[in-house]
LUMSE-680713 format. One line per field, with one value per atom (N, C-alpha, C, CB): residue in three letters; residue number from 1; x, y, z; atom name. Coordinates in steps of 0.1 Angstrom, whole numbers, plus 5000, padded with zeros to 4 digits. Glycine has a CB too. Example, Ala and Ser with C-alpha at 12.3 -4.5 7.8 and 13.67 -1.06 7.14 Angstrom:
! LUMSE-680713
code c(Ala; Ala; Ala; Ala; Ser; Ser; Ser; Ser)
pos c(1; 1; 1; 1; 2; 2; 2; 2)
x c(5132; 5123; 5132; 5113; 5128; 5137; 5129; 5141)
y c(4943; 4955; 4967; 4955; 4978; 4989; 5000; 4994)
z c(5078; 5078; 5078; 5090; 5071; 5071; 5079; 5057)
site c(N; CA; C; CB; N; CA; C; CB)
END
This chain:
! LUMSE-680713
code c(Unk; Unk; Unk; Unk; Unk; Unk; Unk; Unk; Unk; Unk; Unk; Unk; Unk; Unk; Unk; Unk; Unk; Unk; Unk; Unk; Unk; Unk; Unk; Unk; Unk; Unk; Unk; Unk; Unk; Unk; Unk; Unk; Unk; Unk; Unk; Unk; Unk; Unk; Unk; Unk; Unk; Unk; Unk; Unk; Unk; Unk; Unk; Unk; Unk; Unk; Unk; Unk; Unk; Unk; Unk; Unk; Unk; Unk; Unk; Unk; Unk; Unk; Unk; Unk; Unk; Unk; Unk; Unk; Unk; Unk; Unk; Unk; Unk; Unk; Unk; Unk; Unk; Unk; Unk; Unk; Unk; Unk; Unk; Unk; Unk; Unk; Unk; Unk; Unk; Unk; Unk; Unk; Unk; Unk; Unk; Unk; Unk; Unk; Unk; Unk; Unk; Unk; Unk; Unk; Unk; Unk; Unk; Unk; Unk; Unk; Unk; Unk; Unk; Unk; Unk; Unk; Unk; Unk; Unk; Unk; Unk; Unk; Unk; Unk; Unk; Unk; Unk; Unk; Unk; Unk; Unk; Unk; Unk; Unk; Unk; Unk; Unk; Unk; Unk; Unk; Unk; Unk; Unk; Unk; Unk; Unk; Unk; Unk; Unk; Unk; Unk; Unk; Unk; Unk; Unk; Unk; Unk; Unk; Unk; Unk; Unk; Unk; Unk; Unk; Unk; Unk; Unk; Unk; Unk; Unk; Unk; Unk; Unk; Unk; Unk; Unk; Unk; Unk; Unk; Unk; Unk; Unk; Unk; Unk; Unk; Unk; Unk; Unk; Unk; Unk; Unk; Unk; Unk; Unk; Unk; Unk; Unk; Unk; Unk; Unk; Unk; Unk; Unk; Unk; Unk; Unk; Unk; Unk; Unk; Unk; Unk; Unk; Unk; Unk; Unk; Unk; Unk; Unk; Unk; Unk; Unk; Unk; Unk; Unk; Unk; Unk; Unk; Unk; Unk; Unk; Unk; Unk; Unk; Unk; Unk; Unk; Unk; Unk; Unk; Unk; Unk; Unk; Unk; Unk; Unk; Unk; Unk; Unk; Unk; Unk; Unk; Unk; Unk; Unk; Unk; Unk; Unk; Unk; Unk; Unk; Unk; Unk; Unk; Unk; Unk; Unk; Unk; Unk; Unk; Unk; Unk; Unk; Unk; Unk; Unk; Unk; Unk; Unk; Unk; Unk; Unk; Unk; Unk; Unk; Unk; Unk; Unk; Unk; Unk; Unk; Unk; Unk; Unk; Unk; Unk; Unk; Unk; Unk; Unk; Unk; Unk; Unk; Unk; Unk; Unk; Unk; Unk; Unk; Unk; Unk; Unk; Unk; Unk; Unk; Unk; Unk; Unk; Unk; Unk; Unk; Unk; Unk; Unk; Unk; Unk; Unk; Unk; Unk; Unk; Unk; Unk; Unk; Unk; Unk; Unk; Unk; Unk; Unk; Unk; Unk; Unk; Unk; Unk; Unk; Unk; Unk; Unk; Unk; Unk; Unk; Unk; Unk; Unk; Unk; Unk; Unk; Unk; Unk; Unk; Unk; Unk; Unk; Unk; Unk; Unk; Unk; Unk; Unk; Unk; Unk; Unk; Unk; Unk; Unk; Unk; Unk; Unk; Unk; Unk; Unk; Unk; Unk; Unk; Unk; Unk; Unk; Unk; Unk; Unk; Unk; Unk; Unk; Unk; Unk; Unk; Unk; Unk; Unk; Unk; Unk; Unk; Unk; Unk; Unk; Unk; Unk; Unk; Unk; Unk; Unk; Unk; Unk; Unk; Unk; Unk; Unk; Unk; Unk; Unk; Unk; Unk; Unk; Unk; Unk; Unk; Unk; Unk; Unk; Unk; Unk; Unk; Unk; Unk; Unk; Unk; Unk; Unk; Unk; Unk; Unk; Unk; Unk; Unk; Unk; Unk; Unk; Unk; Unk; Unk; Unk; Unk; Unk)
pos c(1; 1; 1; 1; 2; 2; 2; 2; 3; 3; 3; 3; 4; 4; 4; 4; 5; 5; 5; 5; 6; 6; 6; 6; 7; 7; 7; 7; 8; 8; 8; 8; 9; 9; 9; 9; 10; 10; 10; 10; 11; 11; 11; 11; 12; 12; 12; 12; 13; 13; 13; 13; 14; 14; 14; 14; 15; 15; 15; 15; 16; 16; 16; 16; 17; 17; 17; 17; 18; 18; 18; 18; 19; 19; 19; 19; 20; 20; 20; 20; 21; 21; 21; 21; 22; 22; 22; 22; 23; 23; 23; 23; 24; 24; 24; 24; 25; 25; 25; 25; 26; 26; 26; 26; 27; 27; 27; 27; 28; 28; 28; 28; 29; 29; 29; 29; 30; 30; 30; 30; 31; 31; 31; 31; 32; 32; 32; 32; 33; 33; 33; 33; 34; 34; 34; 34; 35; 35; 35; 35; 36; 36; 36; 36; 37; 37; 37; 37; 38; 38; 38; 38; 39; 39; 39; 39; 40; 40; 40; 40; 41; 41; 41; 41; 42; 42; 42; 42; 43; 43; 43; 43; 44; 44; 44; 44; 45; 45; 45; 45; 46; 46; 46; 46; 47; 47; 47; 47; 48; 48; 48; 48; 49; 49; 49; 49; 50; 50; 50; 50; 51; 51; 51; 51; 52; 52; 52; 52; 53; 53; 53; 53; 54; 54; 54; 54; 55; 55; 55; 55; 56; 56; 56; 56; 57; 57; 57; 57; 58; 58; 58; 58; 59; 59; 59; 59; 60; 60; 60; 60; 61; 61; 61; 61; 62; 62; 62; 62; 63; 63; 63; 63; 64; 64; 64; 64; 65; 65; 65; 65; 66; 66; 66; 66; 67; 67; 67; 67; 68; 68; 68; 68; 69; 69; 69; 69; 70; 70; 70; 70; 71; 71; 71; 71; 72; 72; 72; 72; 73; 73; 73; 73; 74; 74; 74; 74; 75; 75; 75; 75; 76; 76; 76; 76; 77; 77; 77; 77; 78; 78; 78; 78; 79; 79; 79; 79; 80; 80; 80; 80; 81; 81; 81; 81; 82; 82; 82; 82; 83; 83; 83; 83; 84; 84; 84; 84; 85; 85; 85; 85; 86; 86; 86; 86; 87; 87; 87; 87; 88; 88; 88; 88; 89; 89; 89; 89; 90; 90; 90; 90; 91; 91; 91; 91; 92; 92; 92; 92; 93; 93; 93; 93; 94; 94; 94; 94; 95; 95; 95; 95; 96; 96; 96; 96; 97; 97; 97; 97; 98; 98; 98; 98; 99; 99; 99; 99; 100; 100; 100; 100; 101; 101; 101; 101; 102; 102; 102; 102; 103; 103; 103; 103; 104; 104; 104; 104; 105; 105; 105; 105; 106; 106; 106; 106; 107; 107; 107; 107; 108; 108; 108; 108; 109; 109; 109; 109; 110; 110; 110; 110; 111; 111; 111; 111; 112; 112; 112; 112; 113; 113; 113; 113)
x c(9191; 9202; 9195; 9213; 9199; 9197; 9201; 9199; 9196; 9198; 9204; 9186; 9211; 9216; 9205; 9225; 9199; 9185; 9179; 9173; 9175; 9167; 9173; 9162; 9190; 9202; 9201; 9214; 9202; 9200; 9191; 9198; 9175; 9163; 9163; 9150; 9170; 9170; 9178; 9175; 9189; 9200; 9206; 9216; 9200; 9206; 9196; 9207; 9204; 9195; 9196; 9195; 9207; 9207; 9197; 9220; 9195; 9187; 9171; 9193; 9165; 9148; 9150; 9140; 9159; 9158; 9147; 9170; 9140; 9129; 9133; 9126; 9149; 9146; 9154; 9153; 9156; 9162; 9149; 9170; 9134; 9125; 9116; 9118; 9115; 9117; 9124; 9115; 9135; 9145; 9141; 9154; 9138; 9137; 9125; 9133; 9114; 9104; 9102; 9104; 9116; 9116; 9131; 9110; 9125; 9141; 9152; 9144; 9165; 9178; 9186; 9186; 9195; 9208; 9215; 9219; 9220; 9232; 9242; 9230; 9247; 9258; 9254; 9269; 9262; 9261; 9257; 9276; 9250; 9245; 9258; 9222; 9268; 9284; 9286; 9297; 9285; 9295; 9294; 9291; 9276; 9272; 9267; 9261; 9271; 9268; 9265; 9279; 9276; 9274; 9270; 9291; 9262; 9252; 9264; 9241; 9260; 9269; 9283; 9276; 9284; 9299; 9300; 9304; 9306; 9308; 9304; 9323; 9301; 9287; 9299; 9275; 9290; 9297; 9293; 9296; 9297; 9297; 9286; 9318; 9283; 9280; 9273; 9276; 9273; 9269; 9257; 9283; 9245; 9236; 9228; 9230; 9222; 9220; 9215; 9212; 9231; 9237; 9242; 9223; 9240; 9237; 9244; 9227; 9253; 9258; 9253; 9266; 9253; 9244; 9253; 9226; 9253; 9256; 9247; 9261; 9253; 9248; 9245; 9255; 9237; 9246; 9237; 9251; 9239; 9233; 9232; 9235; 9224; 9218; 9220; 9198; 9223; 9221; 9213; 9212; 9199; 9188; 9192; 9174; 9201; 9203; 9194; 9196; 9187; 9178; 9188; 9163; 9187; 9194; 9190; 9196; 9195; 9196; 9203; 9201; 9198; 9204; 9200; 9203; 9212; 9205; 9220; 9198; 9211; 9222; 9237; 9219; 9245; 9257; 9263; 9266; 9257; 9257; 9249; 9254; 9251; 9246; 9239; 9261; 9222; 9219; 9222; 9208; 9228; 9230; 9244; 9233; 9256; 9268; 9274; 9277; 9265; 9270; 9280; 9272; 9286; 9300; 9289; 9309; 9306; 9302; 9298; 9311; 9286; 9281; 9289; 9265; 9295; 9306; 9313; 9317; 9320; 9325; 9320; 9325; 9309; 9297; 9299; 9285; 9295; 9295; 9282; 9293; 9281; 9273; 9270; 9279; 9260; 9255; 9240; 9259; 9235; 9224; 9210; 9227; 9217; 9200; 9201; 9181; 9217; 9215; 9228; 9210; 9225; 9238; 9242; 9234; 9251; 9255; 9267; 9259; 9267; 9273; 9284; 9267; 9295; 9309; 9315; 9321; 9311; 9308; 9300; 9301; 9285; 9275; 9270; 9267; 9283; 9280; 9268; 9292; 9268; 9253; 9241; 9254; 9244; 9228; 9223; 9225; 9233; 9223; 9227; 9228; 9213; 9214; 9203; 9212; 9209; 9199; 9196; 9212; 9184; 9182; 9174; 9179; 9168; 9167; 9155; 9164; 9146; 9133; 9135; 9123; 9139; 9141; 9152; 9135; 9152; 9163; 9160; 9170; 9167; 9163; 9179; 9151; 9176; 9190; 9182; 9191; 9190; 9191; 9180; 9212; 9177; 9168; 9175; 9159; 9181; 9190; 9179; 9197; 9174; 9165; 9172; 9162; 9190; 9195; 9203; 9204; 9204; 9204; 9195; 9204; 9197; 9187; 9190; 9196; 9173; 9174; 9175; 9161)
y c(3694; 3698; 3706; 3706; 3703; 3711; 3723; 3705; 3732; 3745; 3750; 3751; 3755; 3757; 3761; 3769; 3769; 3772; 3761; 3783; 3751; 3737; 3731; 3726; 3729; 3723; 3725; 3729; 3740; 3742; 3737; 3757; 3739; 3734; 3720; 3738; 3712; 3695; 3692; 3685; 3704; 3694; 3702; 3691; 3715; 3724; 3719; 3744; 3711; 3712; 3720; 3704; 3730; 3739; 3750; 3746; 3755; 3764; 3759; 3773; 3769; 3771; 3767; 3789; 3759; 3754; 3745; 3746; 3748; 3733; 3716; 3731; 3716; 3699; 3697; 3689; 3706; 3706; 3700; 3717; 3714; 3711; 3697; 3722; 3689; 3679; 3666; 3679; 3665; 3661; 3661; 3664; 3670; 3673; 3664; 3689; 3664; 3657; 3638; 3658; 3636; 3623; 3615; 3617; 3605; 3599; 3599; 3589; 3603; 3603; 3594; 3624; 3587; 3580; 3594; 3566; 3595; 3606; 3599; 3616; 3589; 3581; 3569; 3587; 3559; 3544; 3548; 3535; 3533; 3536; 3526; 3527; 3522; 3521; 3530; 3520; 3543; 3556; 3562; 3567; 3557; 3562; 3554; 3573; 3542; 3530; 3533; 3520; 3539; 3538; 3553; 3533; 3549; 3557; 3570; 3549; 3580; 3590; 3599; 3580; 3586; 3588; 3600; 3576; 3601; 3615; 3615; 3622; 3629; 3633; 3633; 3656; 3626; 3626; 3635; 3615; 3644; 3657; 3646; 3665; 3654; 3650; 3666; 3638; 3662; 3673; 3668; 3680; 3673; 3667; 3679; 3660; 3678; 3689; 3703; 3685; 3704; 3719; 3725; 3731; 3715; 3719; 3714; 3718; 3721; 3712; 3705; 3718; 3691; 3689; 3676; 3684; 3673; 3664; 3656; 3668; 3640; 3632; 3625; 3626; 3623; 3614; 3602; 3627; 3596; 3588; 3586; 3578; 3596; 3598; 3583; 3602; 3590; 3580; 3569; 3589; 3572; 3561; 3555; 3562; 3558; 3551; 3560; 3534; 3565; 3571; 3583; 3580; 3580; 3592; 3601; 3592; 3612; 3624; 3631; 3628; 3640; 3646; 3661; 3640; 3676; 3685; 3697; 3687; 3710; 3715; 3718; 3721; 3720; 3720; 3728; 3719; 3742; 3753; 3754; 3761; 3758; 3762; 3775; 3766; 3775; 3781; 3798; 3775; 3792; 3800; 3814; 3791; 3810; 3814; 3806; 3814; 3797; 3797; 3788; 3807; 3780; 3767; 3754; 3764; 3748; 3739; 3725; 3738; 3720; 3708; 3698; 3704; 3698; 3689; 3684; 3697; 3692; 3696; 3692; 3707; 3693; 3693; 3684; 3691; 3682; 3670; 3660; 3679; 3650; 3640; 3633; 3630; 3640; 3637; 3635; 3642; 3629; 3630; 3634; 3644; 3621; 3622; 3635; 3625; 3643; 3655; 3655; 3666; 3665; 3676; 3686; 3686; 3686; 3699; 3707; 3696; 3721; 3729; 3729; 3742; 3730; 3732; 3749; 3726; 3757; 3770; 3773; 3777; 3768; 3770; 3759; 3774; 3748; 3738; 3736; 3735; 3746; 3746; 3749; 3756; 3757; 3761; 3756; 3774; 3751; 3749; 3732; 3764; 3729; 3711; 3711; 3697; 3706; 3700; 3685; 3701; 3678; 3670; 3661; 3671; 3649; 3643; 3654; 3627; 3655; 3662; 3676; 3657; 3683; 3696; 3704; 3698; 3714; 3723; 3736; 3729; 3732; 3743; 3750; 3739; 3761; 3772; 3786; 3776; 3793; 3807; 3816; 3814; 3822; 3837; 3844; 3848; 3851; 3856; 3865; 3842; 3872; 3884; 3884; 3902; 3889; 3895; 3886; 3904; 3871; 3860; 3857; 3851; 3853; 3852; 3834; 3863; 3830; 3816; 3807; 3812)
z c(7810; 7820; 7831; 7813; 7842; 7852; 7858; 7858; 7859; 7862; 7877; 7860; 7878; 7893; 7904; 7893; 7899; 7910; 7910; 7906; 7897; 7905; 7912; 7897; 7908; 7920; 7932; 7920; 7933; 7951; 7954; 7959; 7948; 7954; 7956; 7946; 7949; 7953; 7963; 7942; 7963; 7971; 7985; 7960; 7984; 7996; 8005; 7994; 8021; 8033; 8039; 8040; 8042; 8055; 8056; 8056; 8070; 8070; 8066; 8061; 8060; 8054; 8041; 8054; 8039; 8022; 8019; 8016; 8011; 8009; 8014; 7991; 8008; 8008; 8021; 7992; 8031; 8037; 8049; 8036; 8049; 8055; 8052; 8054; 8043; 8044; 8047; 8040; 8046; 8055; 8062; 8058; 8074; 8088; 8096; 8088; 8086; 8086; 8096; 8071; 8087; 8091; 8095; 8079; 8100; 8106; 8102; 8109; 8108; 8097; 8111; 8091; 8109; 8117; 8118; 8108; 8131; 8134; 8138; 8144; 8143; 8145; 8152; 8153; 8149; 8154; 8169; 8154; 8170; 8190; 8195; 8197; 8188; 8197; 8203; 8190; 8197; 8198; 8212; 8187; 8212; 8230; 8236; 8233; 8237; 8246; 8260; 8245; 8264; 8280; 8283; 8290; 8293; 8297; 8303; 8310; 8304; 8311; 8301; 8326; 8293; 8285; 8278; 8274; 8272; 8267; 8254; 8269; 8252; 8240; 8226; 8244; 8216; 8202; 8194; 8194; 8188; 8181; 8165; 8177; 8154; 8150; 8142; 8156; 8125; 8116; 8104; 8109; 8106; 8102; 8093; 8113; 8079; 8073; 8078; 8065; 8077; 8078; 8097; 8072; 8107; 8118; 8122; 8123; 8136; 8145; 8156; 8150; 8159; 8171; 8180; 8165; 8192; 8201; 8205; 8209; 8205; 8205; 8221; 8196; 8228; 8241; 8249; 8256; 8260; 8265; 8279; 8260; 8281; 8297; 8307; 8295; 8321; 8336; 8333; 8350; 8322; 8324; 8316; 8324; 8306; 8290; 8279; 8290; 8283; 8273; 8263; 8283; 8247; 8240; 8242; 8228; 8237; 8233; 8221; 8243; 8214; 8207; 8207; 8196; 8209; 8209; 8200; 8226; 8197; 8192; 8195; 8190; 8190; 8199; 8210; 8193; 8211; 8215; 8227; 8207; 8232; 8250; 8249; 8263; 8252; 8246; 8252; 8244; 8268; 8276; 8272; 8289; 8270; 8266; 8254; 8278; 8245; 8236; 8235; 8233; 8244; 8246; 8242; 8268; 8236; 8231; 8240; 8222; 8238; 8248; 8243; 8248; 8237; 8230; 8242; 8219; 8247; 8260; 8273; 8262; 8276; 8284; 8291; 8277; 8304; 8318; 8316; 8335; 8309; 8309; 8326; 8298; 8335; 8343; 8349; 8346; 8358; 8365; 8352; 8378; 8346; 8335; 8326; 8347; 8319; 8315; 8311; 8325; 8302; 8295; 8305; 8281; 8309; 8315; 8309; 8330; 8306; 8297; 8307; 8292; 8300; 8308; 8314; 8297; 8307; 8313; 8327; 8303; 8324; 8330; 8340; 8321; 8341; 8348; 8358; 8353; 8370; 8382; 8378; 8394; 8365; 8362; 8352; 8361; 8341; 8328; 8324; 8310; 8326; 8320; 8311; 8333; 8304; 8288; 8291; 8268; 8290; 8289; 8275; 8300; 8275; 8264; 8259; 8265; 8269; 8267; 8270; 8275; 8279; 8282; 8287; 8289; 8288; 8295; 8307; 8284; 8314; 8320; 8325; 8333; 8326; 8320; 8329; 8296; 8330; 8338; 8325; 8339; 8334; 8324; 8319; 8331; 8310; 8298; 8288; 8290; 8295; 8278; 8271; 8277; 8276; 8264; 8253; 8270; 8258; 8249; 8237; 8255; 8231; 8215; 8217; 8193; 8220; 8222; 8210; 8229)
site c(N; CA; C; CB; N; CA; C; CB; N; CA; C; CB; N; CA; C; CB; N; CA; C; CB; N; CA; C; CB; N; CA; C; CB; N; CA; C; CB; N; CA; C; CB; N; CA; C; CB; N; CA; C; CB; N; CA; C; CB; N; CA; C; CB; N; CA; C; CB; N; CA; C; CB; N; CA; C; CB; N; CA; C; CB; N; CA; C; CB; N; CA; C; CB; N; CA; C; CB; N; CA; C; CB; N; CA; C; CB; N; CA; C; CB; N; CA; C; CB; N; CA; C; CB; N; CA; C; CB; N; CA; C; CB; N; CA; C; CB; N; CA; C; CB; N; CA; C; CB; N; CA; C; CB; N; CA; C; CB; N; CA; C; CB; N; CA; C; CB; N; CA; C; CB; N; CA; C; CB; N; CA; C; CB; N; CA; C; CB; N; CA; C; CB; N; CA; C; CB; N; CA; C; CB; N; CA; C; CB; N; CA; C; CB; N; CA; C; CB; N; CA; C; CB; N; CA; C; CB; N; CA; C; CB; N; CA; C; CB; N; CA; C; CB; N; CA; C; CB; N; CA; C; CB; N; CA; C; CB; N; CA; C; CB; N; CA; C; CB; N; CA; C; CB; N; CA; C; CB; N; CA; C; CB; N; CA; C; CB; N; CA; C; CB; N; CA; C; CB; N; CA; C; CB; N; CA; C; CB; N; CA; C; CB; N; CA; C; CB; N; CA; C; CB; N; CA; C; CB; N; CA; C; CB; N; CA; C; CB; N; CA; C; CB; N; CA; C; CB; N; CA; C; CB; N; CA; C; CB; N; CA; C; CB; N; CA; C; CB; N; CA; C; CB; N; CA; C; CB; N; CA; C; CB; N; CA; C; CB; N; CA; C; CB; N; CA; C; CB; N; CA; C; CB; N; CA; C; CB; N; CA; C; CB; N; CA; C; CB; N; CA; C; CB; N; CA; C; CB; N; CA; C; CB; N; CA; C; CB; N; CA; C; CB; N; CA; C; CB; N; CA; C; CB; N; CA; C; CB; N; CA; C; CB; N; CA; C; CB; N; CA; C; CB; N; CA; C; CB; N; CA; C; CB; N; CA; C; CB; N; CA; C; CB; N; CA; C; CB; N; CA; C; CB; N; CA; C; CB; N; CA; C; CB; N; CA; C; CB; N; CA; C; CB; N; CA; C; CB; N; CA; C; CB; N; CA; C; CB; N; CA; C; CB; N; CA; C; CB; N; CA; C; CB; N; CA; C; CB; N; CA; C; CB)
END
């Protein structure tokens, strides 16, 4: 029989859990590529071991996937203006766009990135 502590260790992904950091490792599907066909369209939420993250499909077509939160104020990109090759947060619409590869966002010390 299996013991609860070996339990968690096989099956808990969230966080710094072991089988979670494996997981992580390698490719997982986050949703059909229906869901974000057209380029620009609006970002599909999506929950993947333990994490919230949005899905989307940039100006060029190129995907994206990033966490769901803005790293700026914290809104959900869920929300977010799918434009000009980018995520743009709906709070922080002029300054903060997330893209497939990068972000660039306002200077914030007092934010915890």
């Amino acid at each position: 029989m299996v013991t609860k502590d070996d339990n968690d260790l096989l099956t808990r992904v969230e966080g710094d859990w072991p089988m979670g950091q494996i997981m992580r490792r390698h490719w997982l599907p986050a949703c059909l590529s229906e869901e974000v066909a057209e380029p620009d369209g609006a970002p599909v939420r999506t929950r993947m071991l333990g994490e919230d993250l949005v899905v989307f499909r940039d100006t060029k077509g190129r995907l994206g996937i990033l966490g769901e939160h803005c790293l700026h104020r914290r809104a959900s990109l869920a929300f977010g203006r799918n434009e000009e090759c980018g995520l743009r947060s709906s709070i922080t619409a002029g300054s903060s766009m997330w893209t497939a590869t990068s972000s660039i966002r306002p200077a914030n010390p007092k934010v915890a990135a």
